[in-house]
Kinemage of the C-alpha trace (Angstrom):
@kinemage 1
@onewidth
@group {chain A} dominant
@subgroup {mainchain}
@vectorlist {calphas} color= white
{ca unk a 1} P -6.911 172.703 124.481
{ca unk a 2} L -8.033 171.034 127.662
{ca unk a 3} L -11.007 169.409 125.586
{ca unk a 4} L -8.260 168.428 122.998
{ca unk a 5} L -6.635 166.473 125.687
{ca unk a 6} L -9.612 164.862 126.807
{ca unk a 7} L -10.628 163.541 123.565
{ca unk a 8} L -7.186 162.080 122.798
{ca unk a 9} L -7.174 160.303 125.886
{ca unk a 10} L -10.778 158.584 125.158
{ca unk a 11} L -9.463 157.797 122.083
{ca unk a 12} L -5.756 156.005 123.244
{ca unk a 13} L -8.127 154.007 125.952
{ca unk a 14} L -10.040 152.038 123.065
{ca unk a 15} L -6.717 151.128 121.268
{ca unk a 16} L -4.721 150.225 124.210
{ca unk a 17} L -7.640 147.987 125.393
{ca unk a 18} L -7.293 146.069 122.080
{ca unk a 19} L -3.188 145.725 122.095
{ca unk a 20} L -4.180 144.124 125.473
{ca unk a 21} L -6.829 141.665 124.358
{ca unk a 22} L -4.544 140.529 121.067
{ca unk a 23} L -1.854 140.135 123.366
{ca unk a 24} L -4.182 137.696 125.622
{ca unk a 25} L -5.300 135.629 122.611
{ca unk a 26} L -1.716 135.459 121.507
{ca unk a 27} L -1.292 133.749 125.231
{ca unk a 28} L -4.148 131.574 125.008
{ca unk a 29} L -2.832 130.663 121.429
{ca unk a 30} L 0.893 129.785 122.825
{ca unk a 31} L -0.065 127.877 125.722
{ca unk a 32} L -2.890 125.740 124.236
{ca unk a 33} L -1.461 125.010 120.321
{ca unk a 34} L -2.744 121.819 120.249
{ca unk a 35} L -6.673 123.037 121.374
{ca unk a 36} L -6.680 125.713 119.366
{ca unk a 37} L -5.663 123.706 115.751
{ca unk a 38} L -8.922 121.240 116.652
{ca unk a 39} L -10.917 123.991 117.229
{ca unk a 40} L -9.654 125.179 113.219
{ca unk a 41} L -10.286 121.232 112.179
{ca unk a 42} L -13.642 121.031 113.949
{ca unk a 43} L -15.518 122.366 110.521
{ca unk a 44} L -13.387 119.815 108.409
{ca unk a 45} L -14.788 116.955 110.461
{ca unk a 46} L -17.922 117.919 110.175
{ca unk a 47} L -17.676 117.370 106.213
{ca unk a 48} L -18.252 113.436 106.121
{ca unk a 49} L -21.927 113.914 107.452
{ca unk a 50} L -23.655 114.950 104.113
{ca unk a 51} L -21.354 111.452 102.821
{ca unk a 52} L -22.973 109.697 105.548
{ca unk a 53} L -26.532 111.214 104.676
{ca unk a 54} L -25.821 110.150 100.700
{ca unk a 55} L -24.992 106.612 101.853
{ca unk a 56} L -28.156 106.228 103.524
{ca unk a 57} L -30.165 107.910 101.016
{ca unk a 58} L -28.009 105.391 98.382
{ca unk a 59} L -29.208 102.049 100.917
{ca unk a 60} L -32.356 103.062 100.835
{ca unk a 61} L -32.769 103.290 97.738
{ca unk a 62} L -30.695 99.949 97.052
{ca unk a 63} L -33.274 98.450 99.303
{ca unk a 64} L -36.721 99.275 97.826
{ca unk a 65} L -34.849 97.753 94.554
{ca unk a 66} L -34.160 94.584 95.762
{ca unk a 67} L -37.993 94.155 97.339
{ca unk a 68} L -39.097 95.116 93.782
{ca unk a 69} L -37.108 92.981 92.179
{ca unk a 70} L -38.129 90.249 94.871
{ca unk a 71} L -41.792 91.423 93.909
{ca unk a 72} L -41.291 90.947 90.369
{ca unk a 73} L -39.511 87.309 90.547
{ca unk a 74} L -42.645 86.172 92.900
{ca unk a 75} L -44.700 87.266 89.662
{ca unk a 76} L -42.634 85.721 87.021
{ca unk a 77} L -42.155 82.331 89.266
{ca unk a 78} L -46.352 82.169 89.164
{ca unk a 79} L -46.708 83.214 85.703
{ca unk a 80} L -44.296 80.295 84.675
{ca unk a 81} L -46.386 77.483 86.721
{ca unk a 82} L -49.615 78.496 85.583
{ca unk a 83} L -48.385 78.072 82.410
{ca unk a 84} L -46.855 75.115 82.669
{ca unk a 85} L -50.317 73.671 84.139
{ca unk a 86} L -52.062 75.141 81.339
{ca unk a 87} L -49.613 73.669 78.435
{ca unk a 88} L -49.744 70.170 79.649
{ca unk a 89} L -53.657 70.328 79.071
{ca unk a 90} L -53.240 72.229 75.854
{ca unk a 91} L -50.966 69.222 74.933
{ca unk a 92} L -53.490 66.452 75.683
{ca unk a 93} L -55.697 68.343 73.840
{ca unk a 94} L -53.462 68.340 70.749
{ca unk a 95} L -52.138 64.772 71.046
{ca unk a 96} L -55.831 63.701 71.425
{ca unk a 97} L -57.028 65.613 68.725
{ca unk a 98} L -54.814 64.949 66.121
{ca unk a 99} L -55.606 60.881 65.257
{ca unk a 100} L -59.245 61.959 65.084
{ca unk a 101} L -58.304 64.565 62.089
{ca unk a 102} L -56.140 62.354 60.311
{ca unk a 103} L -57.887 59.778 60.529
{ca unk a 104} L -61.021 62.214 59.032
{ca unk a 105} L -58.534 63.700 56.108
{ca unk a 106} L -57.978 60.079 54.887
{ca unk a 107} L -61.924 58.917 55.018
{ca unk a 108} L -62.489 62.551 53.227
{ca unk a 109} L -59.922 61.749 50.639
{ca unk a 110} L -61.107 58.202 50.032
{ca unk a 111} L -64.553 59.576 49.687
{ca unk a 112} L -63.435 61.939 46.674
{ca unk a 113} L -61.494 59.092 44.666
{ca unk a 114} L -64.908 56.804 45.171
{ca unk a 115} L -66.854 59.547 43.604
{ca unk a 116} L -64.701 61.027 40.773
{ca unk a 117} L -66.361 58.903 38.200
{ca unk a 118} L -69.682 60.223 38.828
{ca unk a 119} L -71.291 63.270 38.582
{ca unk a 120} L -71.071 64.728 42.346
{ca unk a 121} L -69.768 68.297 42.860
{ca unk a 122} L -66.716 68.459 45.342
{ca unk a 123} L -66.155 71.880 46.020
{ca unk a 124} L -63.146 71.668 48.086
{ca unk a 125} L -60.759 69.437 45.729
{ca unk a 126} L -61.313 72.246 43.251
{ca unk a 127} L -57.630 73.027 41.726
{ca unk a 128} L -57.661 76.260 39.860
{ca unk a 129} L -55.007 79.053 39.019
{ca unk a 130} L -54.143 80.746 41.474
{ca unk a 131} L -54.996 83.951 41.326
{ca unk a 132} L -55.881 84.846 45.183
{ca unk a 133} L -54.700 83.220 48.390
{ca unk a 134} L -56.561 83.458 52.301
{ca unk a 135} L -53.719 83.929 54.796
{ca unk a 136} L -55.570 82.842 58.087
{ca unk a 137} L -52.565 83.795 60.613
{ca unk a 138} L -52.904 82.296 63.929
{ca unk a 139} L -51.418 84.580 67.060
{ca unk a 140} L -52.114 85.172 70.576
{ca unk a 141} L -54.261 87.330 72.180
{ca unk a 142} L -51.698 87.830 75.080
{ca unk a 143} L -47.866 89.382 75.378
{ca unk a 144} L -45.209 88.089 77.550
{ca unk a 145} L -44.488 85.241 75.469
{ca unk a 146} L -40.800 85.728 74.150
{ca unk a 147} L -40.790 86.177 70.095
{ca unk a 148} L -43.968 83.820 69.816
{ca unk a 149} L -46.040 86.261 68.112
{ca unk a 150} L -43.235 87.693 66.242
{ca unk a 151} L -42.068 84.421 64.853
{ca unk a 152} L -45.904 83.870 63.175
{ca unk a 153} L -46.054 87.411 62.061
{ca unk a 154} L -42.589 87.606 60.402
{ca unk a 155} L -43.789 84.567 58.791
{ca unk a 156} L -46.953 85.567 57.228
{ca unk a 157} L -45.064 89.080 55.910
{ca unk a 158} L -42.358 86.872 54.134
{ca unk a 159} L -45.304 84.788 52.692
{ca unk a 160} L -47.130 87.508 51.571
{ca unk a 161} L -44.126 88.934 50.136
{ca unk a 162} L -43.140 85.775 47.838
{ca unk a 163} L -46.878 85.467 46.934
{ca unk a 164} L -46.886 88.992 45.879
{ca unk a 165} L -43.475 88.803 43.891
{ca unk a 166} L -45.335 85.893 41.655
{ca unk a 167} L -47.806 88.479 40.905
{ca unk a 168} L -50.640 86.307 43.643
{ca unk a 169} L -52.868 88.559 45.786
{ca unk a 170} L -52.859 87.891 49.596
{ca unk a 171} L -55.775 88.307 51.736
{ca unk a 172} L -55.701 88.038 55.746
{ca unk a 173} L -57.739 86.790 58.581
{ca unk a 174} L -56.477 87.364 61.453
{ca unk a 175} L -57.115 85.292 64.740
{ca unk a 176} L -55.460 86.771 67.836
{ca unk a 177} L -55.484 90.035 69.149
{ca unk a 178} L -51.684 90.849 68.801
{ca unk a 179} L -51.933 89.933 65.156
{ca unk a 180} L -54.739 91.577 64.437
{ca unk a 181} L -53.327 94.807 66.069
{ca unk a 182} L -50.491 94.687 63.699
{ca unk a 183} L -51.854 94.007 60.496
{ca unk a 184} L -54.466 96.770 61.247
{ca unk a 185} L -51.772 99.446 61.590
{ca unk a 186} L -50.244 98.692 58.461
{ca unk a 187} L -52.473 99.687 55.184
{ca unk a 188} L -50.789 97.707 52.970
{ca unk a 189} L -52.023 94.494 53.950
{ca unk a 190} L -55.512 93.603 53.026
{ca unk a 191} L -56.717 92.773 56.533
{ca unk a 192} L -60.376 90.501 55.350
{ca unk a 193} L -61.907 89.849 59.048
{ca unk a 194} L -60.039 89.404 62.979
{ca unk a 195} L -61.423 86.124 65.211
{ca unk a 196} L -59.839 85.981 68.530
{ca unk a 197} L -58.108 83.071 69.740
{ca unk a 198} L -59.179 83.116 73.448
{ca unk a 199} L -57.261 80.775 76.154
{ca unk a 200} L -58.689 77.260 75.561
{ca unk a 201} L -60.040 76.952 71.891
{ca unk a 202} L -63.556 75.636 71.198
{ca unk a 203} L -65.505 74.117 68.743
{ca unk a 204} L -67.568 77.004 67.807
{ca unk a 205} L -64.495 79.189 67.853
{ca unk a 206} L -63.209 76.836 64.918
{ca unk a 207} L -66.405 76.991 63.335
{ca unk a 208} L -66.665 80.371 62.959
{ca unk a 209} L -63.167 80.499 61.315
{ca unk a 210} L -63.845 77.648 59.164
{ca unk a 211} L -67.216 79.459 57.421
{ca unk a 212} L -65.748 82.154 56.767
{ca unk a 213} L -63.097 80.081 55.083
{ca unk a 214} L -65.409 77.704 53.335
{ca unk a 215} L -67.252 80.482 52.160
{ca unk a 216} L -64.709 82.499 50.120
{ca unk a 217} L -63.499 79.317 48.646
{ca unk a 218} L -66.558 77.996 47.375
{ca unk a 219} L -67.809 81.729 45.944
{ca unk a 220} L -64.393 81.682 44.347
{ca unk a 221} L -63.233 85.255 45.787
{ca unk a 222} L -60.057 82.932 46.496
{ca unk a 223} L -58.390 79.991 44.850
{ca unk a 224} L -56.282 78.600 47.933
{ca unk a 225} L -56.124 78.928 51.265
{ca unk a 226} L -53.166 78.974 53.709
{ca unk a 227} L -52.888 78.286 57.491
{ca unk a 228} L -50.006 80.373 59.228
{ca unk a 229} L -49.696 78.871 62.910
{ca unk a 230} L -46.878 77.076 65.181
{ca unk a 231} L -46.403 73.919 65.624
{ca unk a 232} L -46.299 72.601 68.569
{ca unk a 233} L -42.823 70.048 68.748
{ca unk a 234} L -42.077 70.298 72.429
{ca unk a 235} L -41.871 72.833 75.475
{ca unk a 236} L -38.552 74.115 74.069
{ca unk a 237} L -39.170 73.905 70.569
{ca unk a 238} L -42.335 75.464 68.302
{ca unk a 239} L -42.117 75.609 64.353
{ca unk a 240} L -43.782 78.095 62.826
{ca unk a 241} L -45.957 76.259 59.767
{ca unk a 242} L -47.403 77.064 56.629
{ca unk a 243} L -50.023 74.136 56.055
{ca unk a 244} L -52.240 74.406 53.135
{ca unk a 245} L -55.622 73.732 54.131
{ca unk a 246} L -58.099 74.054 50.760
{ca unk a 247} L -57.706 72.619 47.977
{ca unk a 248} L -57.460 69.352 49.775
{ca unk a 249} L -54.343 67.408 48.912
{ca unk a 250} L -54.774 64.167 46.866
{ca unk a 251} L -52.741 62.386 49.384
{ca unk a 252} L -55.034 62.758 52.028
{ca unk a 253} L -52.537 64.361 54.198
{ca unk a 254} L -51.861 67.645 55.671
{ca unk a 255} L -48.735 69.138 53.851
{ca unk a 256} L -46.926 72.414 54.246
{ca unk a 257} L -46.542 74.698 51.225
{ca unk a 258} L -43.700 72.642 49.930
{ca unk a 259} L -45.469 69.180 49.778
{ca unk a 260} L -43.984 67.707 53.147
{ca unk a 261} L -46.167 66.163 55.247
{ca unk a 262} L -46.929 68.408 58.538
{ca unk a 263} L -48.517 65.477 60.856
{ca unk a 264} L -46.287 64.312 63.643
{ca unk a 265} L -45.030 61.054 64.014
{ca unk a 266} L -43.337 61.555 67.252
{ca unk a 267} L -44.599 63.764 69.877
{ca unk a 268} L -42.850 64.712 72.854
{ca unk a 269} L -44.784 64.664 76.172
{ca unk a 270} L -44.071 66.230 79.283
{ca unk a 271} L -44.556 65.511 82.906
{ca unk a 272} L -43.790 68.407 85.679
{ca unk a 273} L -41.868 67.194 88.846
{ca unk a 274} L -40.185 68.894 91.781
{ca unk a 275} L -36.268 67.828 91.737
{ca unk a 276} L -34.479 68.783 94.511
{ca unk a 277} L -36.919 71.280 95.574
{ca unk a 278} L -37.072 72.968 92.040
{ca unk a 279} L -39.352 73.099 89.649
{ca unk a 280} L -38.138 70.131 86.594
{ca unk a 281} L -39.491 68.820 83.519
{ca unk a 282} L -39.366 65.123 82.793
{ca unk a 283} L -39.698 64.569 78.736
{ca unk a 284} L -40.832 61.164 77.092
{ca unk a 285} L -41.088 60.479 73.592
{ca unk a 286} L -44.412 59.071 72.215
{ca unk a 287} L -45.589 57.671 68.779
{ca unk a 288} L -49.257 59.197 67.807
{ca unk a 289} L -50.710 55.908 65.004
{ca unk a 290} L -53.522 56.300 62.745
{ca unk a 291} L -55.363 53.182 61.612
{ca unk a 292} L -54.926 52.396 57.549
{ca unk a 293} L -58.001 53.377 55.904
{ca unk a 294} L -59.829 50.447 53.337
{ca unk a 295} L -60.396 51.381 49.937
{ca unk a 296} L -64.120 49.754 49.433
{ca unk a 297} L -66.822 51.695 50.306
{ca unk a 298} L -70.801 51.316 49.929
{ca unk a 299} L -72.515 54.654 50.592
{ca unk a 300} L -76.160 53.890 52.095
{ca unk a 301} L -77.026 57.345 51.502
{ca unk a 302} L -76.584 60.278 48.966
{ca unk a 303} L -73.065 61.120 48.261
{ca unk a 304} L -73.826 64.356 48.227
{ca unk a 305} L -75.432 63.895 51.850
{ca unk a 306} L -72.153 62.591 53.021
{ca unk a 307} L -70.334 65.190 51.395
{ca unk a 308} L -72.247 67.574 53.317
{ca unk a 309} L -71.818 66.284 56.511
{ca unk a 310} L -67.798 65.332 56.012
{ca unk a 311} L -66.780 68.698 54.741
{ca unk a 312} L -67.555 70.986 57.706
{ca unk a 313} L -66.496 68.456 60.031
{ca unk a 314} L -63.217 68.722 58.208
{ca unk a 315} L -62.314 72.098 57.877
{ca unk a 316} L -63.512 73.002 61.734
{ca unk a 317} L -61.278 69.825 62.508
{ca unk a 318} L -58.211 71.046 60.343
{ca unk a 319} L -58.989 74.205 61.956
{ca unk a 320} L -59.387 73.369 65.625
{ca unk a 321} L -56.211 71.354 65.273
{ca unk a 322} L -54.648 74.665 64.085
{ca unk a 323} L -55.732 76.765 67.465
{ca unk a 324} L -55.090 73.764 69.621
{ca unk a 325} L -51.110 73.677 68.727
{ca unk a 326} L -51.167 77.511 68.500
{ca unk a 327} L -52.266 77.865 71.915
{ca unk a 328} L -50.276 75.458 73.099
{ca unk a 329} L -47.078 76.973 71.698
{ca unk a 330} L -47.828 80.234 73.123
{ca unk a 331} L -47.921 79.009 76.439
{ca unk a 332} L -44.713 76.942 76.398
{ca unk a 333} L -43.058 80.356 74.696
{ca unk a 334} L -44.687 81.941 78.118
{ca unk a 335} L -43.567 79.487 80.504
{ca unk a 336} L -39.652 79.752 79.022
{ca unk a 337} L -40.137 83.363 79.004
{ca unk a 338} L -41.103 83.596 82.922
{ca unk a 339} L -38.401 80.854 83.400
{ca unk a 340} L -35.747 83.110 81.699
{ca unk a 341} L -37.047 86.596 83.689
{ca unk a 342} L -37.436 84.189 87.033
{ca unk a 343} L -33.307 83.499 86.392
{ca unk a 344} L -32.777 87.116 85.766
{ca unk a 345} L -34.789 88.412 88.549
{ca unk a 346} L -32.758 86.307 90.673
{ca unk a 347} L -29.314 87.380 88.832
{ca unk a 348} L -30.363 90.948 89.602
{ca unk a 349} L -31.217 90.538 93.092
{ca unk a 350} L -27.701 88.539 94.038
{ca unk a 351} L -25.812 91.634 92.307
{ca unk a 352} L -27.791 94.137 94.257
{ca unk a 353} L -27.789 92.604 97.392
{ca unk a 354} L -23.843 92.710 96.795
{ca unk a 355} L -23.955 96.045 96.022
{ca unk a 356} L -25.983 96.976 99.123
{ca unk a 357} L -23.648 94.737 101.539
{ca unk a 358} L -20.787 96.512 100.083
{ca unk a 359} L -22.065 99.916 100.637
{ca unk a 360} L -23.536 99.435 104.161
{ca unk a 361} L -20.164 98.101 105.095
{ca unk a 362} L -18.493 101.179 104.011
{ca unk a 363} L -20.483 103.241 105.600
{ca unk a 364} L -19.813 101.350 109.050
{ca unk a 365} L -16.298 101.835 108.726
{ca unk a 366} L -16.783 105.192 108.049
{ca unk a 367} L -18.971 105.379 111.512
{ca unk a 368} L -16.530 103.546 113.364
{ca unk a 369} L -13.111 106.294 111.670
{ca unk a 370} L -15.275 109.458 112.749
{ca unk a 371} L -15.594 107.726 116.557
{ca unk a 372} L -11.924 106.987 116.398
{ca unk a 373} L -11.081 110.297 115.341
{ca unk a 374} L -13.230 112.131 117.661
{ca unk a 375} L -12.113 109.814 120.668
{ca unk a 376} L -8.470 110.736 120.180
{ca unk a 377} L -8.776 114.619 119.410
């Protein structure tokens, strides 16, 4: 019994230390209400740090955005001035060229009505049914040029299709790179032979186009021959053309599918200026004359020699004209193109740079309510 005893007083000790230390805290509890409800918010304001932590992670990513998109409108603001330089010599090069070839159509032509009345073959004012036509579709070799190459393609499939609903076979030669990539992924065009078109058009880049025209229209593997490039009209404005090139037209001109003369009689030219510290255009319109060409004519050699001599120089003429307003159309497609992504770029980087302000100011304020808060607890 005495051990009884003992053990029931060990175990009273235990509980009536605990009735005393509940009855403490409910002391410490009445006399400090205030402390002890921050202590129970402390965890609460502790919340808003992984906010903070998302802001931050949020402005830095906002940040590395707007240096790309600075990056990128550096690029597209280089791009565009390299190719304005470049299309202002591309245009020379087509203004200068294009008296010469006229002028060389109408000495050809006058050539052919001296000799009709005697017996002299002239293989390329040969008119027969047409049975086969040469699509030679002129591209670039390069993208980031807005729909330039799309434009010319589109073209040449609608051409092939209205040949091919008159029952006429279409063959292709492809010059440029991005045309001849997509004509070679599709089987159902019948893709001849690919030339590139290369930056600043030669010569013997013409040359090589024009033999391999001359040649299938001579061996009579095709009865005409069409030329699918754009025309250059101004920086803002390119016209994708259909200009048929053999047989030669017995006007002496060069003439689009429909009969209309394709030669320009006003050309626009450009000068590039700064204006206010920005890059500006200044256009002027010019009038390209070709001299009127004499009917008489006394041949001191054979006409046949003549011939020979004034029917390469023709087609690689008709043909270097071709690549010369091709090229330059692709590069005032390009410099538009980099102006429009230079204006977006810039667009882009005023938004985000809104964006950014907004959320770095938020998370200030936020700063500045947790040090007011913890000030005043």
């Amino acid at each position: 019994m005495a051990a009884l005893a003992q053990t029931s007083m060990v175990l009273k000790a235990p509980a009536a230390q605990a009735v005393a230390s509940n009855k403490a805290v409910a002391s410490r509890v009445a006399a400090f209400n205030g402390k002890a409800i921050s202590a129970r918010m402390s965890p609460k304001v502790a919340a808003p740090k992984a906010g903070a932590m998302e802001i931050s992670a949020n402005l830095k990513v906002l940040r590395d955005r707007i240096e790309s998109v600075k990056s990128t409108q550096k690029i597209t603001d280089a791009m565009k001035l390299v190719a304005a330089a470049k299309v202002r010599r591309a245009q020379e090069a087509v203004l200068g060229g294009r008296p010469f070839s006229e002028n060389l159509v109408k000495v050809l032509f006058a050539v052919n009505t001296r000799l009709q009345g005697e017996d002299v073959d002239v293989p390329l004012t040969a008119v027969r049914p047409v049975k086969k036509v040469l699509l030679v579709c002129c591209t670039g070799d390069r993208g980031l040029c807005g729909g330039f190459n799309n434009f010319v393609i589109k073209k040449t499939e609608a051409r092939i299709a209205e040949l091919k609903e008159m029952g006429i076979e279409a063959t292709l030669v492809a010059v440029g790179k991005k045309g001849a990539q997509y004509f070679k992924r599709r089987p159902q065009y019948k893709l001849a032979k690919v030339f590139d078109m290369g930056g600043a058009p030669t010569t013997a880049d013409a040359q090589a186009v024009a033999d391999e025209i001359f040649s299938s229209f001579v061996s009579e593997e095709v009865d005409k021959v069409e030329l699918m490039f754009t025309k250059f009209v101004s920086l803002i404005n390119s016209q994708p053309t259909i200009q048929t090139l053999l047989p030669l037209t017995p006007e002496g001109e060069v003439c689009d599918v429909n009969g209309n003369c394709v030669d320009a009689a006003n050309d626009e030219v450009f000068k590039l200026t700064s204006k206010d510290g920005a890059f500006a255009v200044e256009r002027d319109t010019i009038t390209t004359e070709t001299a009127s060409f004499e009917g008489t004519i006394v041949f001191e050699q054979d006409p046949n020699q003549i011939l020979d001599a004034l029917l390469p120089l023709y087609m690689n003429s008709q043909v270097l004209r071709a690549f010369q307003e091709s090229v330059a159309s692709e590069l005032a497609a390009r410099m538009n193109a980099m102006s429009n992504a230079s204006d977006n770029a810039k667009d882009l980087k005023k938004n985000l740079s809104g964006v950014y302000n907004r959320k770095r100011q938020a998370k200030i304020t936020g700063e500045l309510i947790e040090l007011v808060a913890g000030s005043s607890a």
